[in-house]
C-alpha atoms as an extended CHARMM CRD file, in Angstrom:
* protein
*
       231  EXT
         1         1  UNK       CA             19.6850000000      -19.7070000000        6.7670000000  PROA      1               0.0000000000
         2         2  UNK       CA             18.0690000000      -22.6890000000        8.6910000000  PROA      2               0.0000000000
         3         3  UNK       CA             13.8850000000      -22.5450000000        8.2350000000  PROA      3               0.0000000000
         4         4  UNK       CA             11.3850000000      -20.8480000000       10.2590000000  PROA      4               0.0000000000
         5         5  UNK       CA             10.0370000000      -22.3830000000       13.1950000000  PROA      5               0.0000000000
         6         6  UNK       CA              6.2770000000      -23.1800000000       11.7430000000  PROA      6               0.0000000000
         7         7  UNK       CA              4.5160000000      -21.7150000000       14.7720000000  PROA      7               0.0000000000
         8         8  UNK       CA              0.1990000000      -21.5710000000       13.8670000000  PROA      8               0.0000000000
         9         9  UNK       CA             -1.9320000000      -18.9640000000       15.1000000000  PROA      9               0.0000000000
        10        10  UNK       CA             -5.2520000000      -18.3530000000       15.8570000000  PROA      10              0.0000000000
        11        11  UNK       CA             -7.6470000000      -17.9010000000       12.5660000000  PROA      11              0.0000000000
        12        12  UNK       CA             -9.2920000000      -15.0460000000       11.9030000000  PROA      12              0.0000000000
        13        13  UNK       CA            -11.3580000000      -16.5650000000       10.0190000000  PROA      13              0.0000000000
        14        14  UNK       CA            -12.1270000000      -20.2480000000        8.4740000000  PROA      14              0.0000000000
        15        15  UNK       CA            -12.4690000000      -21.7460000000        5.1200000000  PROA      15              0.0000000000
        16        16  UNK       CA            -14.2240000000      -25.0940000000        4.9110000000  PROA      16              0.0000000000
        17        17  UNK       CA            -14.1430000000      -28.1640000000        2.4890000000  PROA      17              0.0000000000
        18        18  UNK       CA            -16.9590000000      -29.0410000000        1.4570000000  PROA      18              0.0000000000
        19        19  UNK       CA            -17.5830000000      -32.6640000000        0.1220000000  PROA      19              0.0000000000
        20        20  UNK       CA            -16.7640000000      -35.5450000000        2.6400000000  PROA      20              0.0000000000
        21        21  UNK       CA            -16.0270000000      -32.6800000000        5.0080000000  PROA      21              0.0000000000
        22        22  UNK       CA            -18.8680000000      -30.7940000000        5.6450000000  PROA      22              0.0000000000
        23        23  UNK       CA            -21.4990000000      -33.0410000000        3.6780000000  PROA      23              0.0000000000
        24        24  UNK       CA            -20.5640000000      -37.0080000000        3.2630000000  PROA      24              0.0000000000
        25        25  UNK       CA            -20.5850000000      -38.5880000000        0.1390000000  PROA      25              0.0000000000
        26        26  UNK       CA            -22.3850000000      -41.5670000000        1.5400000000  PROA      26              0.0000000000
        27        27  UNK       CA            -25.5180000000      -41.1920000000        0.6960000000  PROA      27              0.0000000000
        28        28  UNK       CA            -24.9620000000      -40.8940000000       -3.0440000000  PROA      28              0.0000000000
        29        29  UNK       CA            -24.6880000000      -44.5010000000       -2.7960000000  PROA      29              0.0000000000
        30        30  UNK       CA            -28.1750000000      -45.3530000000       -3.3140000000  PROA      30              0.0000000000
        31        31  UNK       CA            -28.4270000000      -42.7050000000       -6.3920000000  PROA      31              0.0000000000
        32        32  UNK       CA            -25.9950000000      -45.5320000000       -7.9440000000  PROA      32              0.0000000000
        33        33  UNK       CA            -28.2410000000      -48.0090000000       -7.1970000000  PROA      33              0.0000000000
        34        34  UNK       CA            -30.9190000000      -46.2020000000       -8.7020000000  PROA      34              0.0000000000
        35        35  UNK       CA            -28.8860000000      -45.5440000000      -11.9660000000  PROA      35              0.0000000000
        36        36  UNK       CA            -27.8210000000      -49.3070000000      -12.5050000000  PROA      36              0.0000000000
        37        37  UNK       CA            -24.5280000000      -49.0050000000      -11.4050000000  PROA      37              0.0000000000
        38        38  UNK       CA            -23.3770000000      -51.1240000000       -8.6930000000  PROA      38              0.0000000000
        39        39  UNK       CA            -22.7390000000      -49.1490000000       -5.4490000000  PROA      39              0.0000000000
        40        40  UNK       CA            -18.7860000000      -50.7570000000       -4.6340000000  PROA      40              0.0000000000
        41        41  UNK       CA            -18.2430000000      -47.8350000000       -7.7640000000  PROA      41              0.0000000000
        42        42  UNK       CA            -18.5620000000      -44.8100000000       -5.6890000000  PROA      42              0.0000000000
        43        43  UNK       CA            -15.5430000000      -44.7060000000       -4.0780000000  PROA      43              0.0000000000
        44        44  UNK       CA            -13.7890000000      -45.3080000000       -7.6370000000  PROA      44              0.0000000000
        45        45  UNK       CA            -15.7920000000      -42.8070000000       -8.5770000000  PROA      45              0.0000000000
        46        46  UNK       CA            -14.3720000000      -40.3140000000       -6.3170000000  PROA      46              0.0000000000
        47        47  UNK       CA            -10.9060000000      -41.2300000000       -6.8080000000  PROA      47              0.0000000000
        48        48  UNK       CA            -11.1260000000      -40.8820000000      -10.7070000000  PROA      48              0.0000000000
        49        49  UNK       CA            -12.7860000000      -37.4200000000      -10.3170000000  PROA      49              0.0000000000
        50        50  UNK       CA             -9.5080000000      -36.5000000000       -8.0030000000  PROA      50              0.0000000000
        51        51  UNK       CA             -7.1330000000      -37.8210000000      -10.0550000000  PROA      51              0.0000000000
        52        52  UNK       CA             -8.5580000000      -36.0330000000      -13.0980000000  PROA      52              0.0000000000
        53        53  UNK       CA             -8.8630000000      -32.8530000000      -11.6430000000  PROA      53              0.0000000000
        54        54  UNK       CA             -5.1450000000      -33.2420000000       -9.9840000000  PROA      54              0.0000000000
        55        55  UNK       CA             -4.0750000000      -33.5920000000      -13.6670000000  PROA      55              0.0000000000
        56        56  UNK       CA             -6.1450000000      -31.1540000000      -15.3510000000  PROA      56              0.0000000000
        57        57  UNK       CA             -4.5870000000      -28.5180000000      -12.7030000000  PROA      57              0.0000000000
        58        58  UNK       CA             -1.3290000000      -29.4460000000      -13.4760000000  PROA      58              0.0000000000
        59        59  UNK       CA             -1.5330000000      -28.8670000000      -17.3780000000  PROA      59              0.0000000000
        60        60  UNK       CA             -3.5880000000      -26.0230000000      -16.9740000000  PROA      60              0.0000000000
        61        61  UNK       CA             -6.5520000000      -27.0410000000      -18.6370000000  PROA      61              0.0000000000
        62        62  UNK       CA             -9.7720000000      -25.4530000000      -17.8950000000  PROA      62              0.0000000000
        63        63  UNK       CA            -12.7450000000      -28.1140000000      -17.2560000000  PROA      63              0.0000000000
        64        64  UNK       CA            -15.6910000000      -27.6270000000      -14.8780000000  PROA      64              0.0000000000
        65        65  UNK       CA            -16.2970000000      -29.5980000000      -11.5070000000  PROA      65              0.0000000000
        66        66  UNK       CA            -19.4460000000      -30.9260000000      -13.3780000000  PROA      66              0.0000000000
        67        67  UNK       CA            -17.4670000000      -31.5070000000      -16.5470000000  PROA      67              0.0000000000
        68        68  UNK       CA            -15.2170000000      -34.2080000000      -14.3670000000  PROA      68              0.0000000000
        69        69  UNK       CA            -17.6200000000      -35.3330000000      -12.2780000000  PROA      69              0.0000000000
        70        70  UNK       CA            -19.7780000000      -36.5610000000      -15.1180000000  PROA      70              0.0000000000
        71        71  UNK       CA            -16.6500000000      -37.8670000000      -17.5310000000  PROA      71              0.0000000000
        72        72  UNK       CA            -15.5150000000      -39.9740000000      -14.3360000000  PROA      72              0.0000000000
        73        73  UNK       CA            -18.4940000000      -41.3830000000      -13.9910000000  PROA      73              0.0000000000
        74        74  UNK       CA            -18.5360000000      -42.4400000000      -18.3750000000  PROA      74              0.0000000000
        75        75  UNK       CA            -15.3720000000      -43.8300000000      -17.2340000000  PROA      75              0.0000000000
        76        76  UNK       CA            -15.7020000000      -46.0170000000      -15.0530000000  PROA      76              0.0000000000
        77        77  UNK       CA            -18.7320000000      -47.2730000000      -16.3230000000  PROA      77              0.0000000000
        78        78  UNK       CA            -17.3140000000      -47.8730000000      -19.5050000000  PROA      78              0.0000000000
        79        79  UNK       CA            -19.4230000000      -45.1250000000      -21.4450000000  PROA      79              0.0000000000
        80        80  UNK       CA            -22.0220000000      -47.0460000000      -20.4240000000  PROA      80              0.0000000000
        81        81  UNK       CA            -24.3560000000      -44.6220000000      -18.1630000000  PROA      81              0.0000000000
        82        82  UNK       CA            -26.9640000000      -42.8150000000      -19.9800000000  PROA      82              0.0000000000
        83        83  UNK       CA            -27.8080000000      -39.1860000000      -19.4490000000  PROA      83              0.0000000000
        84        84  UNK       CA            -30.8660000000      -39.6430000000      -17.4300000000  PROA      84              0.0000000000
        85        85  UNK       CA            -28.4530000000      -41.8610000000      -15.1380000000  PROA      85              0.0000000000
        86        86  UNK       CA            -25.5490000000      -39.3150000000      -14.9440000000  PROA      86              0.0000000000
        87        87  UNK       CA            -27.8330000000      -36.0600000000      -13.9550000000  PROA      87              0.0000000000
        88        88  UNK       CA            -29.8710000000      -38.5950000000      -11.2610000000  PROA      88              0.0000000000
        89        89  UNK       CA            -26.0410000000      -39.0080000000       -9.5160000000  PROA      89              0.0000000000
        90        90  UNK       CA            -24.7800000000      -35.4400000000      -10.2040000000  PROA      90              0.0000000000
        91        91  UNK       CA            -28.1050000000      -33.5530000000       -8.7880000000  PROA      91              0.0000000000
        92        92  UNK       CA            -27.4620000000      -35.8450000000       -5.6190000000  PROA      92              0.0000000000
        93        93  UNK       CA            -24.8180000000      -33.8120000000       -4.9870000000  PROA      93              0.0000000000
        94        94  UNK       CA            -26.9040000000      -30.4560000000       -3.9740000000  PROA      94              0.0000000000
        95        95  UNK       CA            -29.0110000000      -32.8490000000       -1.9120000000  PROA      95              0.0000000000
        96        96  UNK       CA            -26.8600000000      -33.8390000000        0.6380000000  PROA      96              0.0000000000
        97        97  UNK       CA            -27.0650000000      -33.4620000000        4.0650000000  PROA      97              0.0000000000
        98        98  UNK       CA            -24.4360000000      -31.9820000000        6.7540000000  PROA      98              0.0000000000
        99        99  UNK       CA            -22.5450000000      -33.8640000000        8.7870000000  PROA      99              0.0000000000
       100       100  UNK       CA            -24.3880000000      -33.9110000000       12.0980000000  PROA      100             0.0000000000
       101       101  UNK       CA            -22.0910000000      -31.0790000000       13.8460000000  PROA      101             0.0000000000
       102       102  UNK       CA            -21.3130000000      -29.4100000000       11.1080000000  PROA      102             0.0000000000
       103       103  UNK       CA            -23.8080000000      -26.2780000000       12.2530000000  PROA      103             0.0000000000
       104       104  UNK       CA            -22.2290000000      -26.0840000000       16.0570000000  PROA      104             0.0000000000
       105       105  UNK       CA            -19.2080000000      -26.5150000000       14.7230000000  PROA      105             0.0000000000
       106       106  UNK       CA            -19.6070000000      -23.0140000000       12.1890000000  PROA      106             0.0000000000
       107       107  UNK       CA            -21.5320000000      -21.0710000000       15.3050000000  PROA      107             0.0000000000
       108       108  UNK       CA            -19.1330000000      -22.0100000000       17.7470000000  PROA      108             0.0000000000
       109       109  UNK       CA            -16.5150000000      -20.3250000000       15.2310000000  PROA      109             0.0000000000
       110       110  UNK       CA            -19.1200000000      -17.0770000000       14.0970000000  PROA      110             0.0000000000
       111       111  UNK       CA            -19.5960000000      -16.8480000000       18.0110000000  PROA      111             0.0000000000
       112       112  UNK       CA            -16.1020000000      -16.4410000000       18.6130000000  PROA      112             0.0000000000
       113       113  UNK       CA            -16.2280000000      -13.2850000000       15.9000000000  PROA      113             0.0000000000
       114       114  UNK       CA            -14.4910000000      -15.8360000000       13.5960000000  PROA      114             0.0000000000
       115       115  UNK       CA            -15.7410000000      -15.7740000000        9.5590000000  PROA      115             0.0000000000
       116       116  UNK       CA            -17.0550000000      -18.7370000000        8.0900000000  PROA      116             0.0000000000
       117       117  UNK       CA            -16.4070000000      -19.3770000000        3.8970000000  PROA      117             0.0000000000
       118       118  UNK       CA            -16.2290000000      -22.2860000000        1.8350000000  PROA      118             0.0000000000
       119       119  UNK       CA            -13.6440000000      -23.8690000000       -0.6120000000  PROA      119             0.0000000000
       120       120  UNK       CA            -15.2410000000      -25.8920000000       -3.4960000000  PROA      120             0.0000000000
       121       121  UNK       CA            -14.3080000000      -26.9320000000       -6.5940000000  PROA      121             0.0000000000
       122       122  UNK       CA            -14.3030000000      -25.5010000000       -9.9170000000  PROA      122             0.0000000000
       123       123  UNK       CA            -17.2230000000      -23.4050000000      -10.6170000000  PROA      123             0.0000000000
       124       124  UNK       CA            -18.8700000000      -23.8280000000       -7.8420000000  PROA      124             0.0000000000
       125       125  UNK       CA            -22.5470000000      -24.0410000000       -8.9530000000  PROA      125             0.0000000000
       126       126  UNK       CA            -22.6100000000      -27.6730000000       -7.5480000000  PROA      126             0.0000000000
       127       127  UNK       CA            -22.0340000000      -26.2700000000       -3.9570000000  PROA      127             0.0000000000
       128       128  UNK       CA            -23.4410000000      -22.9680000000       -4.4920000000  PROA      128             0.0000000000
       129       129  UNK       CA            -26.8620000000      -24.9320000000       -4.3070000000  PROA      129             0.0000000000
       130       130  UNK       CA            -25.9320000000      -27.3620000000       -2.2120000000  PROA      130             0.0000000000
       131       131  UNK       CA            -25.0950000000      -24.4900000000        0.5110000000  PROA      131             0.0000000000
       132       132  UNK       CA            -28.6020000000      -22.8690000000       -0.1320000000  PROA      132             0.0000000000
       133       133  UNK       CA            -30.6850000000      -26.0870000000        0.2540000000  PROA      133             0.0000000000
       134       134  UNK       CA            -28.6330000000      -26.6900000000        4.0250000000  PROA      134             0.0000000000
       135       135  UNK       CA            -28.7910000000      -23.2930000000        4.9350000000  PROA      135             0.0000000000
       136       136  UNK       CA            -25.6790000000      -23.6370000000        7.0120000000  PROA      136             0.0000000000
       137       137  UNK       CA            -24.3290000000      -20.2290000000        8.4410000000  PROA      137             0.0000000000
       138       138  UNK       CA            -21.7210000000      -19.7990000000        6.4050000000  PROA      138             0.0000000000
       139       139  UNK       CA            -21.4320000000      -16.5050000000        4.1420000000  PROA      139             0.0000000000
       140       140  UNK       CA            -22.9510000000      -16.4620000000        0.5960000000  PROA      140             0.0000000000
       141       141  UNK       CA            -21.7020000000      -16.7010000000       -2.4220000000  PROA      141             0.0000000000
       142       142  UNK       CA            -19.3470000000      -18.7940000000       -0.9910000000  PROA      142             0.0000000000
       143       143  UNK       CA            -15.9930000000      -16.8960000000       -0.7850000000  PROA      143             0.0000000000
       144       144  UNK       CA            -12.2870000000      -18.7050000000       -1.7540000000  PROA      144             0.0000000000
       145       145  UNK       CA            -13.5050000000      -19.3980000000       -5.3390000000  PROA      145             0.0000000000
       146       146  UNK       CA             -9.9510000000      -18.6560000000       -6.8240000000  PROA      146             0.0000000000
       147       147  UNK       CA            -10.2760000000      -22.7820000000       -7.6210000000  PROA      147             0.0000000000
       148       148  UNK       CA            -12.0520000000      -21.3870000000      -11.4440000000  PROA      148             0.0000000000
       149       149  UNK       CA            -12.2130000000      -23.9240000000      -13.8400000000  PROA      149             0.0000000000
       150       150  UNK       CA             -8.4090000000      -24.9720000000      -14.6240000000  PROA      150             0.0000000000
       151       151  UNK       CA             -6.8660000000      -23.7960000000      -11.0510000000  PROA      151             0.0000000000
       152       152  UNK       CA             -7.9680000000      -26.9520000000       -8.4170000000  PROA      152             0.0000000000
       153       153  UNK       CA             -7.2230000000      -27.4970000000       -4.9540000000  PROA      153             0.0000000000
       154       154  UNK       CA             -4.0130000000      -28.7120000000       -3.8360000000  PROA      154             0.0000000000
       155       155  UNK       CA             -2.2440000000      -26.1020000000       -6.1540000000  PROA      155             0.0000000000
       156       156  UNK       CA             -1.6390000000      -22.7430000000       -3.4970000000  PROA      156             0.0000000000
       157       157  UNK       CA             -3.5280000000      -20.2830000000       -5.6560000000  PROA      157             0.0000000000
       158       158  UNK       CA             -7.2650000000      -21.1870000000       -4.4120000000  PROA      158             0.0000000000
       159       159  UNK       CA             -6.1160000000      -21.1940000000       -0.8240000000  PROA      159             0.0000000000
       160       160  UNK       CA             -4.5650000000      -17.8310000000       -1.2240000000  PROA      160             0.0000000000
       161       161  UNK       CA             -7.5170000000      -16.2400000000       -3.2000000000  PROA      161             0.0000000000
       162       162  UNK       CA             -9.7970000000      -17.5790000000       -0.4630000000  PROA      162             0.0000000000
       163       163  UNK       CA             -7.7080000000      -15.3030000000        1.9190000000  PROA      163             0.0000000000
       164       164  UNK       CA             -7.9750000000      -12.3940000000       -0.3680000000  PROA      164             0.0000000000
       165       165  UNK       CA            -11.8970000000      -12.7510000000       -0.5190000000  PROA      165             0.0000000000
       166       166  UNK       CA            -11.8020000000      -12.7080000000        3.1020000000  PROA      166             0.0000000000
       167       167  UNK       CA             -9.1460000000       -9.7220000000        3.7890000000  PROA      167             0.0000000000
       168       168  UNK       CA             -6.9720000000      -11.5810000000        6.2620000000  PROA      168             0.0000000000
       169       169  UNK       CA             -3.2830000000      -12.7490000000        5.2710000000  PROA      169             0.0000000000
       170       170  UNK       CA             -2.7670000000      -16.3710000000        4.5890000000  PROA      170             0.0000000000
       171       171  UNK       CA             -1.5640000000      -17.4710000000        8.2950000000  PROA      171             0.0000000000
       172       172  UNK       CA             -4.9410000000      -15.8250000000        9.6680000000  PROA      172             0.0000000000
       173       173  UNK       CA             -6.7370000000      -18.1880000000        7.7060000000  PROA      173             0.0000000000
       174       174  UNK       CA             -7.7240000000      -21.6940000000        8.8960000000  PROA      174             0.0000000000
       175       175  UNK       CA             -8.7490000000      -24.6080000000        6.2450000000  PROA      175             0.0000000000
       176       176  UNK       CA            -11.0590000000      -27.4380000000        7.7790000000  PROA      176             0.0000000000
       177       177  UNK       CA            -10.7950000000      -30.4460000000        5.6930000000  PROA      177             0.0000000000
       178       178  UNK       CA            -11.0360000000      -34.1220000000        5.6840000000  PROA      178             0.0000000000
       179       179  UNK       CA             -8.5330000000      -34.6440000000        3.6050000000  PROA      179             0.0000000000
       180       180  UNK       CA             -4.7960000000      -35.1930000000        4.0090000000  PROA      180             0.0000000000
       181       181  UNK       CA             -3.9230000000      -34.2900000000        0.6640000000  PROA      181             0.0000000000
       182       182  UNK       CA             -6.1020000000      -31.1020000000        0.7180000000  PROA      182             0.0000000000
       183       183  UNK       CA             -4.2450000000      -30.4250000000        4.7460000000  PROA      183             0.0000000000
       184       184  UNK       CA             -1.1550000000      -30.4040000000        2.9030000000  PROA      184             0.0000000000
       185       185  UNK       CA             -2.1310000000      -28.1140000000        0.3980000000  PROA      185             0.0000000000
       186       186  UNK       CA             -3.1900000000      -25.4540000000        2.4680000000  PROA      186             0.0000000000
       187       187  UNK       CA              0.0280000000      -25.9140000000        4.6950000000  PROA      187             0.0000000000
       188       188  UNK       CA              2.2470000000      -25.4310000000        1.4580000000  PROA      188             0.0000000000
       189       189  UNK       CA              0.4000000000      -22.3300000000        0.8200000000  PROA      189             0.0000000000
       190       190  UNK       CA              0.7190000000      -21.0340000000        4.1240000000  PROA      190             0.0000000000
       191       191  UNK       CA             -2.6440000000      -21.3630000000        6.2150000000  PROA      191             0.0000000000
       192       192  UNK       CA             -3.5420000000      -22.8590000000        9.4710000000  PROA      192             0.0000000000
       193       193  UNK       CA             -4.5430000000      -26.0750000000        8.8670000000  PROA      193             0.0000000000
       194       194  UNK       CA             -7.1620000000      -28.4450000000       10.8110000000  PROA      194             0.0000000000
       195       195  UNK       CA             -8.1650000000      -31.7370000000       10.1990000000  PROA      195             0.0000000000
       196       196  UNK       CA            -10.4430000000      -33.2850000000       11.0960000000  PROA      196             0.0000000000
       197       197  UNK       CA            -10.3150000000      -37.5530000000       10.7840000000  PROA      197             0.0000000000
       198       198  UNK       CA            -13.9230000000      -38.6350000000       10.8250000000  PROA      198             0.0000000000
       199       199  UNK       CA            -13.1550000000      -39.9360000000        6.7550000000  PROA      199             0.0000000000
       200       200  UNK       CA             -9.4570000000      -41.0240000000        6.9650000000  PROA      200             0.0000000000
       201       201  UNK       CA             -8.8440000000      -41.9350000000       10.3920000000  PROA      201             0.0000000000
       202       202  UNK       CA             -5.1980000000      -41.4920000000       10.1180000000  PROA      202             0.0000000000
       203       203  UNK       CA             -3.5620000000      -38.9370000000        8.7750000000  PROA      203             0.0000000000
       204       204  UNK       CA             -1.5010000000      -39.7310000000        5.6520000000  PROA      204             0.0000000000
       205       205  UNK       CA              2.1730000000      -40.8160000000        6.1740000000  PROA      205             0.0000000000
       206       206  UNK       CA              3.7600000000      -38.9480000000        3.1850000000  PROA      206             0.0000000000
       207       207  UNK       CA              2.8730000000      -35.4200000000        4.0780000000  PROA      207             0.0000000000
       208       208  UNK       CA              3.8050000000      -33.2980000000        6.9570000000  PROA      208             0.0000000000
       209       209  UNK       CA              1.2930000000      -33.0520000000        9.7560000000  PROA      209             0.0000000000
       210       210  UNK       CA             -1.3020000000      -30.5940000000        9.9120000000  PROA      210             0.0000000000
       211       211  UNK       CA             -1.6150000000      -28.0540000000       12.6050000000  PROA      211             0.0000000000
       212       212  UNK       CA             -4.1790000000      -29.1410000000       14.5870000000  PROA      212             0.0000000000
       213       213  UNK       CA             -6.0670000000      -32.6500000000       14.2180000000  PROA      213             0.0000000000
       214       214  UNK       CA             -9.8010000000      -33.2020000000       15.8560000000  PROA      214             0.0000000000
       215       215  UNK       CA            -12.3920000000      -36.4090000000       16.0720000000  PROA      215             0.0000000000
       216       216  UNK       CA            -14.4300000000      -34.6220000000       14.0300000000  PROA      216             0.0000000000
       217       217  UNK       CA            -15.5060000000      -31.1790000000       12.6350000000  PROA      217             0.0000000000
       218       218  UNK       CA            -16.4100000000      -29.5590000000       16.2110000000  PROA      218             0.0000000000
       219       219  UNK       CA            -13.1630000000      -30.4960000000       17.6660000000  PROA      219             0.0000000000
       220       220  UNK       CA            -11.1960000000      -29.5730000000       14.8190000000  PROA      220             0.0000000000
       221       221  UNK       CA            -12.6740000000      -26.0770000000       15.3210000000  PROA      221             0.0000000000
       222       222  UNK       CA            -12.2870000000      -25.4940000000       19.0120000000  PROA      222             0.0000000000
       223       223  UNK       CA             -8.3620000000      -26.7780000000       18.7890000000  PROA      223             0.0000000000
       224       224  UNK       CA             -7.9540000000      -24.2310000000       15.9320000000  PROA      224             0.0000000000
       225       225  UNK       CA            -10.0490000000      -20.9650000000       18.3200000000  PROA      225             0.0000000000
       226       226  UNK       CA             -7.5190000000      -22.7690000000       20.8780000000  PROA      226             0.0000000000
       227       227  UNK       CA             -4.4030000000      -21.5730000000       19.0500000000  PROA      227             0.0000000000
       228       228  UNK       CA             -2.7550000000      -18.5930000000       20.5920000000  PROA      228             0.0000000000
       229       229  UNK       CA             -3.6740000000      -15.1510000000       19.2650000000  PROA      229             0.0000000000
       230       230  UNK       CA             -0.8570000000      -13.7670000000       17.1760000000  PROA      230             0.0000000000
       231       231  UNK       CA              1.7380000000      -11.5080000000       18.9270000000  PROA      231             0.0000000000
């Protein structure tokens, strides 16, 4: 039997990434100052906490998002960063700041009767504050939180437990993300999937294409409220 036509529908509701989606990373960068550690490490930073957490999914081993967070940054410091150093860099991550039209962007989708939830990583307490310091409308405790400790983001089950926190069937439920990789996840596991390219720029090469790509995170919404309703 030849495959289904992949034909996208509009969301009934809409999960959201949350670091370098909603709230860049970018300002972290002086917090690494601050500790000693010279800035250029950030983005090595980020990419050791991914791959880490990538692998941990795959063998099933249960670690927090502030367990990796703070082991990637021993890492690539060498073991080298002292406590004080390692909590100045992880609180900076409940102080960030939204990206600009980040708020429009989640009204224009709650005005159009459309839910607003999060997808974080791990346990969540990271973002839990981080959500209650912005006070962006989105609903509380964040819902989609089927990425526990050992189960991370791009394997399908977080995607699909954020649709069963928010009652709607895995093709009513559009991801916002950033990230190709993250895109591609949420495709595999059957969501409508928006992305948005104000990090990457270009989509990645290697995956197939998401359903709907925007400037940023208010035109990724309105193309996915654009989508036809289902029949």
């Amino acid at each position: 039997m030849p495959p289904q036509p992949h034909a996208p529908v509009r969301p009934a509701a809409l999960v959201f990434d949350v670091l370098d989606t909603l709230f860049p990373l970018g300002p972290l960068e002086w917090r690494f100052r601050e500790a000693g550690i010279p800035r250029v490490l950030m983005p090595r930073w980020c990419d050791h906490l991914l791959r880490d957490a990538f692998a941990l999914s795959l063998l099933g081993e249960a670690r927090t998002f502030g367990d990796v967070a703070r082991g990637s940054l021993r890492d690539i410091t060498g073991n080298q960063i002292v406590p004080a150093a390692e909590d100045l860099i992880i609180d900076g991550l409940t102080q960030l700041e939204p990206r600009r039209e980040a708020a429009s962007a989640l009204e224009a989708a709650r005005g159009a009767g459309v839910r607003t939830a999060v997808l974080g990583h791990g346990d969540g307490e990271e973002v839990r504050l981080l959500l209650e310091r912005s006070g962006l409308p989105l609903e509380s405790p964040p819902a989609g939180h089927g990425d526990a400790p050992g189960v991370w983001r791009p394997a399908r089950e977080p995607y699909l437990a954020a649709a069963r926190a928010l009652g709607v069937p895995p093709s009513r439920l559009g991801l916002v993300t950033a990230h190709g990789w993250d895109a591609a996840g949420g495709r595999g596991a059957g969501l409508v999937t928006g992305w948005s390219a104000h990090l990457e720029g270009r989509f990645p090469s290697v995956f197939a294409r998401p359903d709907v790509e925007g400037r940023d995170l208010a035109e990724t919404v309105e193309l996915l409220l654009a989508l036809p309703e289902p029949a």
